[in-house]
Every structure is written in C-alpha cells, then in structure tokens.
N, C-alpha and C positions, 0 to 999 in steps of 0.2 A: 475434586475440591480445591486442588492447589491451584486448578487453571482456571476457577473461581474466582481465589480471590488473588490471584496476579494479575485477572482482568480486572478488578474492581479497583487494587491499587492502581493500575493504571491508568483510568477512568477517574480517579481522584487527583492525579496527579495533573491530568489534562484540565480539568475545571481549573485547579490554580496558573496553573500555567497558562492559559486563554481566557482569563477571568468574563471579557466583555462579549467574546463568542459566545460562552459557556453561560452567561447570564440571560442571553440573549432567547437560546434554546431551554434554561430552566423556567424562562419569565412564560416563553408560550406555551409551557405544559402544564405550569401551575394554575395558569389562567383557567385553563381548560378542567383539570380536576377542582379548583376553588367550585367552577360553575357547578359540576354536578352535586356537591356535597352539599354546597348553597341552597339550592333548587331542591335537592333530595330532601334537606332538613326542613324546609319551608311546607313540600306538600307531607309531607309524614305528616308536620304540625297538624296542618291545617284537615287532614282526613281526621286526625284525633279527634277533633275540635269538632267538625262537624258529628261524628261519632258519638260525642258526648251530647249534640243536643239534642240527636232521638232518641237517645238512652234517657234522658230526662222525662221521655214521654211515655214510657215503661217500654221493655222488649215486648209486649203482646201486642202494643196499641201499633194500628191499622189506618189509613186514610181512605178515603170517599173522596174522588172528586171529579168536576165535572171532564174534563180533558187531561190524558199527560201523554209525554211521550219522551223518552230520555234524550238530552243533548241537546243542541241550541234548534230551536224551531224559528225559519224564517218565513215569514207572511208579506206577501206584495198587497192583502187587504181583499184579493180576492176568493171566492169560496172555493177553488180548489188550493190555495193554499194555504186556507183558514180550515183544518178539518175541527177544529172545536165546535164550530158554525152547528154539525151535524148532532152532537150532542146537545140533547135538554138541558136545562141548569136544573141543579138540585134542588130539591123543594124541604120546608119543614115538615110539610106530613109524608115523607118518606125517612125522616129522620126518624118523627114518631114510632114512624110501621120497624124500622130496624130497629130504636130502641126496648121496643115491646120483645123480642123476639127472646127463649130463654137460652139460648148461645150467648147474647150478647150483656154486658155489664153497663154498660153509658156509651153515650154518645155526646158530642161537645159537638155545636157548630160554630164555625169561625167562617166571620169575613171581614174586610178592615177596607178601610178608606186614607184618605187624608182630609181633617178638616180644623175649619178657623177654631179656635179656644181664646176666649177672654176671661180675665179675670180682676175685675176692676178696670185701672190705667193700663194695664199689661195686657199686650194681645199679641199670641203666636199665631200667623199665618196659615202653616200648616203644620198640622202633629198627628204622629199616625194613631190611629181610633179605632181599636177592634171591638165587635160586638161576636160576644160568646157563650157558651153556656154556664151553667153554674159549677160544673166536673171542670171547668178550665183550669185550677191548677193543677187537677190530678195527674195535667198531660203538658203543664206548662211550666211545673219546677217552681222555685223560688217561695216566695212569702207574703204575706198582707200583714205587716205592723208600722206602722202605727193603723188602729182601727180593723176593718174586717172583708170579707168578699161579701158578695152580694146572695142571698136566699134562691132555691127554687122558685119561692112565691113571689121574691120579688121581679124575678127575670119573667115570669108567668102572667104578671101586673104591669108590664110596661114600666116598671119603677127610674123615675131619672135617675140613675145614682150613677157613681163614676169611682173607678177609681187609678190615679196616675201614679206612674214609676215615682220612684226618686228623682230622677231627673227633671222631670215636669212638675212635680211638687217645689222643686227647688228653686225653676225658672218663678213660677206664680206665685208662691206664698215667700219664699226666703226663709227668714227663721220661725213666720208665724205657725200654729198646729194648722196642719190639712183637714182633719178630719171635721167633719160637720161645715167648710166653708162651698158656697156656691159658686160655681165656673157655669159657662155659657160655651157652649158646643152647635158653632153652624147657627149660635141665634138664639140656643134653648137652653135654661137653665139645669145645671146636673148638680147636686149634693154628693160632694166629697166624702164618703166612708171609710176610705184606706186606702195606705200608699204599697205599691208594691213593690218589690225588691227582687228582682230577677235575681235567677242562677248564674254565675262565671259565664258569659258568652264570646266565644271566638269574634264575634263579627258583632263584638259593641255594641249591641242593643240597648244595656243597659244604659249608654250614652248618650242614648237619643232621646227626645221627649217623646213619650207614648201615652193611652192613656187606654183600661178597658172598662167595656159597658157591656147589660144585659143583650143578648141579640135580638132580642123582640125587640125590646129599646132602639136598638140601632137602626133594623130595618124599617121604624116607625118615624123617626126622627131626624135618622142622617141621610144625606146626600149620597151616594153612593153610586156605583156602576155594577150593576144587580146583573147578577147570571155567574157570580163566580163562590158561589158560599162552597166550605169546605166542611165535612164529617172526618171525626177523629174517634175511632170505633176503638172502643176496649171492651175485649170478649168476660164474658163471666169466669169466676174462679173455676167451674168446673168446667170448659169448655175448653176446644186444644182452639189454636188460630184457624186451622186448618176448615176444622168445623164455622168456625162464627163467619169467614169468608167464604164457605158454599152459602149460607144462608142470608148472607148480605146480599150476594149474589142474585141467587133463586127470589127474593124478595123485590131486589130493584128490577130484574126482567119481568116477573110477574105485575109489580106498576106499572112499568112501560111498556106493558102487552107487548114485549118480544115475541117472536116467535122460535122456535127451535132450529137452530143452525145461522141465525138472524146472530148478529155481531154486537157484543156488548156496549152501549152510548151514553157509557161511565166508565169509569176507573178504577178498580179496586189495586192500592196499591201498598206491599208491604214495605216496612224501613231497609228488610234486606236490598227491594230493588231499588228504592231511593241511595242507596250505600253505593247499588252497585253504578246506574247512572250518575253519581258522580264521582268515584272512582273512573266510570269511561271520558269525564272531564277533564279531571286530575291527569288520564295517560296524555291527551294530547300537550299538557307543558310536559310533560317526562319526552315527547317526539322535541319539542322546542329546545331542553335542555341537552339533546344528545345532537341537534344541530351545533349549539354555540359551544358545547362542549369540544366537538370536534373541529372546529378554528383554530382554537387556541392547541387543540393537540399539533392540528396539522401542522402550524408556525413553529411549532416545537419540530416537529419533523424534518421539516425542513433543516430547521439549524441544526439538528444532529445530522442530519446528509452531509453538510459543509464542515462542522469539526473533524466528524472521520474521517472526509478526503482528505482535510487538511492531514491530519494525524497518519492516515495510511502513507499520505507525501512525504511527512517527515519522517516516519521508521522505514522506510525503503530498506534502506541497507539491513536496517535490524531484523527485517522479515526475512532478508535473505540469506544472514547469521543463523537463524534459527533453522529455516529451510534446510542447510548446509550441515549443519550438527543434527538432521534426523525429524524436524517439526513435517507431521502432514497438515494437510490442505484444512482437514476440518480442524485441527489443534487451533491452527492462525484463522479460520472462522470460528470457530467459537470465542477464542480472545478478544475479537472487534464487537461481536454479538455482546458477549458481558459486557465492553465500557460501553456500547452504547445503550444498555439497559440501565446502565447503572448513573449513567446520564439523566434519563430521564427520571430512575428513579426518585433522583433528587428530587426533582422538579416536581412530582408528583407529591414527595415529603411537604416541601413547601408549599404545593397546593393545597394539600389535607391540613397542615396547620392552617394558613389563612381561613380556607373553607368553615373549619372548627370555632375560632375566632366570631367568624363575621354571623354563625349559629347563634354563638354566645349571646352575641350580640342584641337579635333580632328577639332573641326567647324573653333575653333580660327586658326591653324597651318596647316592645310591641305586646298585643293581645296573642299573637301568633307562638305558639307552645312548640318553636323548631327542636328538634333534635335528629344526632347527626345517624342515620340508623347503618349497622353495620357491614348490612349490603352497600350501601355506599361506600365502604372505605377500602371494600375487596375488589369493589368494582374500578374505582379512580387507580388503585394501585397498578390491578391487573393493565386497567387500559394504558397509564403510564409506559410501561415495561414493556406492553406490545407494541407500542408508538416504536419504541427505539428498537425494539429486534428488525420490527419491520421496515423501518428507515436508515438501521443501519445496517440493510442486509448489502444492499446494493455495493457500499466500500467495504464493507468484509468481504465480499463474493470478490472482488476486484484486487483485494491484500490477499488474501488464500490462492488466486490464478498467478499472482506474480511469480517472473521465471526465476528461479535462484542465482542463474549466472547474474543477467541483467541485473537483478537488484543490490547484489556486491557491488557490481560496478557504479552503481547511483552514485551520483555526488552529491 
C-alpha cells in the first residue's frame, strides 16, 4: 500500500510539474471515456424508450405481418433480393378467421399512408393517415378528448370520421373546437369526432401531424401502396401467448394451403424478438463507440509513453538511489505502473464528469431519456487504468532494467 500511494504522489506531482504534457495525455483519455459514457447513456435511453412503446401495446399483444426479418434489409429491386415479393399480403378475411378463433381477444389492423388534408384555406401536403380498428387504442396508449373514437359499427359502415392528434388539430383549427368540423382527406370529406393525445413517445410522434380513421374507411377512400396492412393480435384472458401463436399460426397456413414442412409466407412476430432485433441494432453503435472510444484512449497513450520516458530520464539517478539501498526490479516497476495509471486515471475522472454532464444534458433538452448506467462507469474507468498500465509498461520495463552503477553515474 505505501508503494501505492508513493506512486500516485508521484504521478501527482508529475501532472503539476508537466502541466501541458500531462494535459495533453489527460485531454486524450477523457475524450475517449466522455464517448463511451455519451454513447452508453444515449442507447440505454433510447432502448428504454423504445421499450415503453410496446409496453403500451400490453406485454401479450403479438404482430402479424406480411414480411420481417431483423436488421437493415438491402434490396437492388430485384426478386432475389426483394424476398417480401414471395410472401402474400395480409388479407381482412384472415383477420376475421384469427379474430374468431377462442385463443385470441382482438385483433387491430393497421396501415398508414401519407396523404393531402385540407381544411378550409389550410392545406397540409402530407400527414400520415392511419386506417385501423376500432381496439386501436387498446394497443396504441394515449386518449381521445376532446370528443370520442370511432364505433365498431361505424368502422363496419365505411363511416367518414376522422380523428387527428393535437398536433394536427392545432395546425387546422387553432383555437376553434375540432370536434364536429369537416376536413378533406385526398379529396374526401371526414367529420372530426376527437382529437387524440398520444402517450410520451421517444421518437416525437406526438409532434408530428397525424390523423386516424376506420380501416375499411381507409382502404376505401385513401390512396395508398396496398400489400403492407399489419395485424396486432391480443390473445384472450384465458389464453397463454404461446397458445394464441400456434393458432394464428396453424390458421394462416391452413388459408394459404401450406403444406407440411412448406416454409411459413408471414410473420408471426413477438415484442420479445422485435426488443431483441433492435437491441442487435443498438450493438452495432456500441462496435462504433468502442472505435471512437479507442482514439481518444490511444492518443492518451501515447502521451503517457512520452511523460514516462520523460520522467524515467529525469529519476535516472533516483532509480539508481533506490537500486543501491536494496529496491528490486519489480518495486521500480510497479512504481512507474501506479503513476502511469494514475495518469490516466485522471483523465478518465475527467471523462466520466464531462460524459455525466453532457447525459444531463441531452436527458434535460431532448425526447431522449439518457442515463449514465453503471456498467459504464466500471467500464471507462477500468479501460482508463488499463490504457496506462499498458502504455506505461514499455518505460517501466526500461526504469526497472536500469543498471545501478550507470544510473548513479547519470548526470
């Protein structure tokens, strides 16, 4: 312990004394630990976030759709590398046939466009338009007040009715009531019945103008790029998941007269694996931030390479003092080992503050819910503290070989 902290006095001593060196090598270490804890607290957030909005959609509720496949999918346009091509589009009488089934509780269908809205002198270009079922908030969180959602009977009726976020209520009417006014959708008039109010979302939805309608409505009315409708399956109260997806299953191969051992041409997919496909998202910035992380370490390394030899140049003599009164080889290596961990330590200090900082930051002013999570602070440290053992091994190994006579005689 005393050869602890004699190396860490020491190591302190050399910061003040080399102020612009020792700045030099704390700038690139901190650089290096800011990023990860930056980067750390940013995807923590944002996995939370997306976490919360299929939590909104209850833990049992399940998707239908017509293609997935985890991670970025690149298409040159041709069918082998369009494999969606090969899959059907979902139909509504296979929504039917699933929702009949007594595993299952509802089913919601959703698909959405972009299309023109006017309202009086006021016309937005484009605003996204979803047509859906009538269970759509049960999977979509939030509220309809002022006014109300839209009936079974009436999504069953083709009914024009509409109803837009806050946001788009606010663009078109201003301070007038929404409720009961007529807008024009792509041409065709819709009657306003309520505005709805999303839940807290990461990725600002509720910032944008949107507006939802019956999906018969939609598929009747709107413009759209047909072959991508989506089923959002909530099992019955007595039903486990496990069960309501063999029978969504066995039900959509039995419509498309599958055959046995014949490869399923849908998707049944649960939130688990949607969690875990973007979790395998989220790992590729964690490869990106353990690049830019290690610059900034390595710069840092560097300049502890160059203080130590500096420092091993100047205690020549003192290495050979100590040599002389009894010190071994690994005493005077581990001495150089401490200051140059305790080099970096710093730097690593000052990384994790900044890093913490610039968290605050982002948590306070953005949608983004960063926070700094405590594998990160074991890990910036750790890596700090290994930067300098391992960069200051090379002038330790080289102050520990010095000959004792020679280094008395240094001038």
């Amino acid at each position: 312990m005393l050869a602890l902290f004699e190396g860490v006095g020491i190591a302190l001593d050399s910061l003040r004394s080399n102020k612009t060196r020792a700045a030099l090598t704390i700038l690139g270490i901190a650089i290096g630990v800011m990023v990860v804890m930056v980067i750390a607290s940013m995807i923590t957030g944002i996995n939370k976030g997306v976490t919360d909005i299929f939590e909104q959609a209850g833990p049992r509720t399940f998707y239908v759709f017509r293609f997935f496949q985890g991670g970025v999918v690149v298409s040159d346009g041709s069918d082998e590398m369009s494999p969606w091509r090969r899959n059907p589009p979902l139909t509504v009488e296979e929504a039917e046939r699933i929702e009949a089934l007594e595993s299952i509780g509802f089913v919601v269908l959703d698909e959405g466009t972009g299309a023109p809205i006017d309202y009086g002198s006021r016309k937005l270009s484009s605003v996204g338009v979803r047509g859906v079922g009538a269970n759509w908030l049960r999977v979509s969180g939030g509220d309809v007040y002022p006014g109300r959602s839209f009936t079974v009977l009436e999504e069953q009726a083709r009914a024009r009715v509409i109803i837009p976020n806050q946001k788009l209520a606010s663009e078109l009417f201003g301070l007038r009531d929404p409720v009961g006014q007529v807008v024009k959708v792509a041409g065709v008039p819709y009657e306003v019945i309520g505005v709805y109010t999303p839940p807290p979302d990461l990725f600002g939805e509720g910032n944008q103008p949107r507006a939802v309608i019956p999906h018969p409505t939609f598929d009747k009315y709107v413009p759209h790029w047909r072959g991508w409708m989506n089923f959002l399956v909530s099992p019955a109260p007595d039903a486990t998941v496990a069960d309501a997806i063999e029978d969504v299953t066995v039900t959509l191969r039995t419509m498309r007269g599958l055959r046995p051992g014949a490869d399923d041409n849908f998707a049944v997919v649960t939130q688990d694996k949607l969690l875990q496909t973007w979790n395998n998202v989220t790992g590729v910035f964690f490869l990106v931030m353990i690049a830019l992380s290690s610059v900034g370490l390595m710069v840092g390394g560097v300049g502890v390479v160059a203080i130590m030899m500096i420092s091993v140049t100047e205690r020549t003599r003192e290495i050979g003092v100590r040599k002389a009164l009894g010190a071994r080889r690994r005493e005077i290596l581990w001495q150089f080992l401490v200051e140059a961990a305790t080099l970096t330590a710093v730097g690593g200090a000052v990384g994790m503050v900044l890093g913490g900082v610039i968290a605050f930051i982002v948590n306070s002013a953005t949608p983004i819910p960063a926070a700094v999570p405590l594998w990160s602070i074991v890990v910036a440290l750790l890596a700090s503290v290994m930067t300098g053992v391992g960069f200051g091994l090379y002038p330790a190994a080289r102050a520990a070989r010095l000959d004792p006579v020679e280094a008395l005689r240094y001038e």
